[in-house]
C-alpha positions as CSV (number, residue, x, y, z in Angstrom):
1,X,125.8,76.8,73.8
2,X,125.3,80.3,73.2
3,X,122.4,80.5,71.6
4,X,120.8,78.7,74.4
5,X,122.2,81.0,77.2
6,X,120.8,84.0,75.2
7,X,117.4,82.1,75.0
8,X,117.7,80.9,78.0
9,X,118.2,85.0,79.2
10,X,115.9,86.2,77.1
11,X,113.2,83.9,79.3
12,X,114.5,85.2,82.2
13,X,114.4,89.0,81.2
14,X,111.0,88.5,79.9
15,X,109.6,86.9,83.8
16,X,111.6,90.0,85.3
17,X,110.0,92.7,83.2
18,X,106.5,90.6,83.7
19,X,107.2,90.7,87.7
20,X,104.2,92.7,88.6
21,X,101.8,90.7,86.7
22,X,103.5,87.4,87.9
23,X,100.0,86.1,89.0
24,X,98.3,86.6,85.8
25,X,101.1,85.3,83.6
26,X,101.5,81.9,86.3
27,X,97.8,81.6,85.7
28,X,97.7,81.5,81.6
29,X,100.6,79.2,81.9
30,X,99.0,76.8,84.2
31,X,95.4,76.8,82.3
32,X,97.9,76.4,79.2
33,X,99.8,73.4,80.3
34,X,96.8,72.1,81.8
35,X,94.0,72.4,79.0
36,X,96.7,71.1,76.5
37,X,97.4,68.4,78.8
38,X,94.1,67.2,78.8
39,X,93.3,67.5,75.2
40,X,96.3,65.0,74.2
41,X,94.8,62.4,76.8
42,X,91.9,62.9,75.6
43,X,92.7,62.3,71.8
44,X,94.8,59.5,72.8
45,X,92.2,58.2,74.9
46,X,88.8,58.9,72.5
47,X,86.8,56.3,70.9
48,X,83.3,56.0,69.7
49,X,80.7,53.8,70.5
50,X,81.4,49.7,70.0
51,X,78.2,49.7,68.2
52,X,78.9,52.7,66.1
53,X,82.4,51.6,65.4
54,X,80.4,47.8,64.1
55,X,78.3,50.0,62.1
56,X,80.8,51.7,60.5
57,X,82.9,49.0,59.6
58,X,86.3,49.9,61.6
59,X,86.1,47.5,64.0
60,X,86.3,43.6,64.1
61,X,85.0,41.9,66.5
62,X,86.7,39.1,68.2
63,X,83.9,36.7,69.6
64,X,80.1,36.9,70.5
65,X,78.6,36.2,73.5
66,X,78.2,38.3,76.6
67,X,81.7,38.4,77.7
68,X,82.9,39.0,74.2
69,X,83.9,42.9,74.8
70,X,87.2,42.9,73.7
71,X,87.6,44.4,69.8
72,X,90.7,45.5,68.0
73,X,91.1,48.8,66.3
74,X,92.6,48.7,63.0
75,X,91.6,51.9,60.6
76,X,90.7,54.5,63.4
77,X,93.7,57.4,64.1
78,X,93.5,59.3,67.0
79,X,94.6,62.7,67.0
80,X,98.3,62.0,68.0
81,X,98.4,59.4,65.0
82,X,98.0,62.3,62.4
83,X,100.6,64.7,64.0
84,X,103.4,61.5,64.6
85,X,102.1,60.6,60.7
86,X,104.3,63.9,58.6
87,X,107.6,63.0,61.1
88,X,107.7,59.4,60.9
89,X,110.4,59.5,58.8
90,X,112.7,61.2,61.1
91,X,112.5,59.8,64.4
92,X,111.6,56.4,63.7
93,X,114.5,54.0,64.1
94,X,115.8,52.9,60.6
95,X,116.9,49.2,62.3
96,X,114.3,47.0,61.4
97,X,115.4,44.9,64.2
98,X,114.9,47.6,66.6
99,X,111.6,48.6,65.2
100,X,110.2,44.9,65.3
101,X,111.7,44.2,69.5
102,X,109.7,47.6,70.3
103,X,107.2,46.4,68.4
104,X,106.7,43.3,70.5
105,X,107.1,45.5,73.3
106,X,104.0,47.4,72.6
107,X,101.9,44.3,71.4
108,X,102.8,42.9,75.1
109,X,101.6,46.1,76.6
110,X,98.4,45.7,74.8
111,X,98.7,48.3,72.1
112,X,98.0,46.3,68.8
113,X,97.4,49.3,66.7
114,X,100.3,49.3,63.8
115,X,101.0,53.4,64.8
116,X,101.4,51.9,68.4
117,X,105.3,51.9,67.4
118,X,104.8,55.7,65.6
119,X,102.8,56.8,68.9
120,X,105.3,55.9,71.1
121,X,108.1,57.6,69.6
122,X,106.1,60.7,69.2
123,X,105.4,60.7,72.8
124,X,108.8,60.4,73.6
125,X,110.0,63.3,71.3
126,X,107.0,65.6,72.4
127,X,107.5,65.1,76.3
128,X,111.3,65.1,75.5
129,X,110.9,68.9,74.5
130,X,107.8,69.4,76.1
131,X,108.6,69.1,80.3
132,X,112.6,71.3,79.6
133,X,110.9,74.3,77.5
134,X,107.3,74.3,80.5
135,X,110.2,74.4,83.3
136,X,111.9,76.8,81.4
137,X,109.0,79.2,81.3
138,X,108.2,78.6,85.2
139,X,111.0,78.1,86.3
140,X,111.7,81.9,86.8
141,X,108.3,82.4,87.8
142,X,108.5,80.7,91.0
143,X,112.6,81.4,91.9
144,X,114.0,84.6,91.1
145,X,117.9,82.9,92.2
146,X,118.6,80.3,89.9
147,X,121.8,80.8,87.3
148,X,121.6,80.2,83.7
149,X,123.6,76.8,84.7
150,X,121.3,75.3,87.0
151,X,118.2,76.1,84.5
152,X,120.0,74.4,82.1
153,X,120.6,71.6,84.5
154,X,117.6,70.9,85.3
155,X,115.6,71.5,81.8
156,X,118.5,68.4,80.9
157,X,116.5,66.1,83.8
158,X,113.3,67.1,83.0
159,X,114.4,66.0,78.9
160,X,115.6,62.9,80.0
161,X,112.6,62.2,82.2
162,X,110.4,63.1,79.6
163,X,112.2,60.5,76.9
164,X,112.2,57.2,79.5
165,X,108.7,58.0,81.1
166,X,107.0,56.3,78.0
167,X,109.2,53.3,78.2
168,X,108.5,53.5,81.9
169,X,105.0,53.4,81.5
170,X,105.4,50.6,78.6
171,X,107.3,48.4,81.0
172,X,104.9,49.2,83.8
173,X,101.8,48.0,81.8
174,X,104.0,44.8,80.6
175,X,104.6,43.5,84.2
176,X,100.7,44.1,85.1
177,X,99.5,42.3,82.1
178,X,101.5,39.5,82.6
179,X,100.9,39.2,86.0
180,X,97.4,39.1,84.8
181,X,98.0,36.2,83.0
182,X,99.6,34.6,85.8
183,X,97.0,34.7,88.0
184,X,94.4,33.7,85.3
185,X,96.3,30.9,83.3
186,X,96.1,27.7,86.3
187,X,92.1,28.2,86.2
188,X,91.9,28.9,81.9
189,X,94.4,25.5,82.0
190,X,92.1,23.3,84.2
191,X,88.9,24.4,82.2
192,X,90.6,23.8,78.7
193,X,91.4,20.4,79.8
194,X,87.6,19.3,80.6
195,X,86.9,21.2,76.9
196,X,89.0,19.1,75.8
197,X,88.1,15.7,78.0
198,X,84.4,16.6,76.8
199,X,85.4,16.1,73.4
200,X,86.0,19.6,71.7
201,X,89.3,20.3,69.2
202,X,91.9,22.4,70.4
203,X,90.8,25.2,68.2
204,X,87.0,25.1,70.1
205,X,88.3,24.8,73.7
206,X,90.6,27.4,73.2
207,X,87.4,29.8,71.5
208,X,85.4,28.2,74.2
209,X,87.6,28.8,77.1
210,X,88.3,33.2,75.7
211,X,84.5,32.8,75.7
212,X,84.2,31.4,79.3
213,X,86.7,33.6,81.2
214,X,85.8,36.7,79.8
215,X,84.5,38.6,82.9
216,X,87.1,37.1,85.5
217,X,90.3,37.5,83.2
218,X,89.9,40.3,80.0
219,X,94.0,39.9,79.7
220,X,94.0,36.0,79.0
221,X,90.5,36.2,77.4
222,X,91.5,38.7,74.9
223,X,94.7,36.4,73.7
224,X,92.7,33.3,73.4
225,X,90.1,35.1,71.4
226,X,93.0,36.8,69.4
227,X,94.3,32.6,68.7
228,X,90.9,32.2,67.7
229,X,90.6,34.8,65.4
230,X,93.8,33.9,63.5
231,X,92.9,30.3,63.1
232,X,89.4,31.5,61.2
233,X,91.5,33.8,59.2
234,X,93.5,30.4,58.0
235,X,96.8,30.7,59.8
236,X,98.2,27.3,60.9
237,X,98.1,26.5,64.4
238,X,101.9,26.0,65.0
239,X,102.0,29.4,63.8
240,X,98.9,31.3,65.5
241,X,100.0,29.3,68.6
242,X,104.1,30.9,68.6
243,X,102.6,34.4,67.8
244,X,100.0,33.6,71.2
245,X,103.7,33.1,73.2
246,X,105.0,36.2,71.5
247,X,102.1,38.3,73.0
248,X,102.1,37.4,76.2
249,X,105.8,36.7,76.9
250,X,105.1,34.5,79.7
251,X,107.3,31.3,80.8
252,X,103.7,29.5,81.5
253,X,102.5,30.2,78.2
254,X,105.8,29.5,76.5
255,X,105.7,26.3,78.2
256,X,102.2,25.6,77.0
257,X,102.7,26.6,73.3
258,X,106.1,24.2,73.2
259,X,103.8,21.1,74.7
260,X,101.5,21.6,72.3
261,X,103.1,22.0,69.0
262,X,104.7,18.9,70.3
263,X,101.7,16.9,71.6
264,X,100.5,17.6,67.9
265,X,103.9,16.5,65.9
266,X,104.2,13.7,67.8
267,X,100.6,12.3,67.6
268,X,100.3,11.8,71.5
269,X,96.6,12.9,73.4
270,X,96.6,16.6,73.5
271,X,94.4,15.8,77.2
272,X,96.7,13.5,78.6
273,X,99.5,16.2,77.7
274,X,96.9,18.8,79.8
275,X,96.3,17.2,82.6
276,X,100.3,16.7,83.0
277,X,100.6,20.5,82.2
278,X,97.8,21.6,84.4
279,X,99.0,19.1,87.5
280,X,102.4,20.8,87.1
281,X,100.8,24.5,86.8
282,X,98.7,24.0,90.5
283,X,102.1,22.8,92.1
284,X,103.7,25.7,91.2
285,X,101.0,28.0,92.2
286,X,101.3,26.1,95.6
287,X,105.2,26.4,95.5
288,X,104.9,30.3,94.7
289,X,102.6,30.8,97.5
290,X,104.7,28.7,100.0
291,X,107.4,30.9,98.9
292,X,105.8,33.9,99.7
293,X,104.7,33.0,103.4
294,X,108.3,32.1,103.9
295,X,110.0,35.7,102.9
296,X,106.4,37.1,105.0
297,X,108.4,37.0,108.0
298,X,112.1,38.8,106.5
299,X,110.0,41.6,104.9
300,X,108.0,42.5,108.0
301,X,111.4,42.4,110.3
302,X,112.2,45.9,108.8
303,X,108.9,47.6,109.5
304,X,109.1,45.8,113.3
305,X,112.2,47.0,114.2
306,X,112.1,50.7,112.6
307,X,108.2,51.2,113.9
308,X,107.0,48.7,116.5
309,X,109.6,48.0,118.7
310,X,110.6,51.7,119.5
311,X,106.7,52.1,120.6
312,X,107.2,48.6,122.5
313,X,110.0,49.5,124.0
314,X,108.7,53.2,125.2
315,X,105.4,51.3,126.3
316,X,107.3,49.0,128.5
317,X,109.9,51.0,129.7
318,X,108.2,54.5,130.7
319,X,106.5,53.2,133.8
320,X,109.6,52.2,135.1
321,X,111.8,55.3,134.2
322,X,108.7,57.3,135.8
323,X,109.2,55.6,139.1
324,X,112.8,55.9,139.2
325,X,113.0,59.6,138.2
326,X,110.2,59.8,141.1
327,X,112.1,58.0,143.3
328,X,116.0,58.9,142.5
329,X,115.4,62.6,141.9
330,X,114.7,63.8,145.5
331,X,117.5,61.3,146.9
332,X,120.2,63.0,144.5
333,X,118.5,66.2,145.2
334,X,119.2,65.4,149.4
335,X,122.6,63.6,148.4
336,X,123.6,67.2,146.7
337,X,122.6,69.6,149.5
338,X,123.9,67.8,152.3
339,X,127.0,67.3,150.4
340,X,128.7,70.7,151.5
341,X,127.6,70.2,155.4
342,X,130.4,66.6,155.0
């Protein structure tokens, strides 16, 4: 505790001696923070050229065809992946429990890189000691009042803001992606069942249908392509089927995976088992959208009665208070004067 309260001074001695060239040393901070800033997204965020990565070998490609964009990355690094690389070791979780639910977690989200897992714990431990030590260098900058206590204080937020916003955004891209799928998995149902009524294996309709709905749905395209992709690579379809569920971690899905595994170790018609599945998709769709009109009505109440009625009840009421201040002020104004003559 000491040594942080003499750091902690030091800082603040160093922003009082620098007080008349607060302006300058604010603006190297700020284009410090800033350009750093933007350097780690853009590491993070770089990749070459799809053909360039073909060419090159890193990349393999999940299906042809127009709508066949979607490629997964499995021997580029980005910048962040060599600094996390030298200390893996000691912020990693040793659990291998642990490490395989976050794991999931990040597959979900869409990262299917293996450092995913190493990436997201370096981003943890860099904003967890990044955001405390920038607001302790600005934080005297900008208030000359604050106690060593209070910096202290809030450096401990910003630590703990900076260690849950990765599993905030994690969580965050989770829900959209499966929302995604949501949206996209009635339609990608119905057309797998007329694959399948026209005569095409599983396998094909579900290549066929990745192929198909591409453009409209990347999320639900991506997985099926993903299935696809395992089956070539000789993985049995029980299998590449379970680790489909796993991915997406969606009830529908789930659902769909467990009817047909079953459908196929029970020797029943894999399109009479879709057309049941699909009938029972569309009424829930209907049912989810039925229950949204119905809780239409409580959710607006609140905006009515803190915004609109105040206005409707000013709009219908000040002609009326107009006419009677107009009206009842000179009458109490008579009733007062001639009240000392009685």
């Amino acid at each position: 505790m000491d040594v942080v309260n003499s750091i902690v001074e030091n800082v603040l001695g160093s922003a009082a001696i620098l007080g008349g060239n607060t302006d300058v040393v604010l603006f190297i901070l700020v284009f410090s923070t800033v350009f750093l800033a933007v350097l780690g997204v853009f590491g993070v965020w770089y990749s070459k050229n799809p053909v360039q990565r073909r060419l090159e070998g890193k990349t393999a490609q999940v299906a042809a065809g127009p709508a066949a964009d979607v490629s997964i990355r499995y021997s580029e690094e980005t910048p962040l992946d060599k600094i996390a690389k030298p200390f893996e070791k000691h912020f990693l979780p040793s659990s291998e429990d642990l490490r395989h639910r976050i794991r999931r977690r990040m597959v979900q989200a869409g990262y299917l890189r293996p450092v995913a897992v190493r990436v997201y714990f370096t981003s943890r431990l860099i904003l967890g000691l990044g955001l405390p030590f920038v607001y302790t260098v600005l934080a005297p900058l900008f208030t000359k009042n604050l106690t060593v206590e209070e910096v202290l204080l809030f450096a401990l937020l910003f630590a703990m803001l900076g260690l849950f916003l990765p599993w905030l955004w994690i969580a965050q891209r989770i829900r959209l992606r499966q929302r995604a799928v949501r949206e996209a998995f009635p339609d990608a149902l119905d057309m797998m069942l007329v694959c399948v009524e026209a005569g095409l294996g599983l396998d094909a309709a579900l290549n066929r249908v990745g192929n198909e709905i591409g453009r409209a749905y990347p999320v639900l395209a991506e997985q099926l392509r993903l299935v696809g992709l395992e089956l070539r690579a000789g993985k049995s379809r029980e299998d590449a089927l379970r680790n489909f569920a796993d991915r997406v971690g969606t009830q529908e899905v789930q659902s769909l995976v467990a009817l047909l595994i079953q459908s196929e170790a029970l020797g029943t018609s894999i399109a009479q088992a879709l057309r049941v599945h699909a009938d029972d998709m569309r009424n829930k769709r209907i049912l989810l959208a039925e229950e949204k009109a119905h809780k239409l009505p409580v959710k607006l109440s609140v905006p009515l009665v803190l915004f609109v009625l105040p206005a409707l009840i000013i709009v219908v009421l000040s002609p009326a208070i107009i006419r009677m201040s107009r009206e009842l002020v000179p009458i109490l104004s008579r009733s007062m004067q001639s009240a000392p003559g009685l």
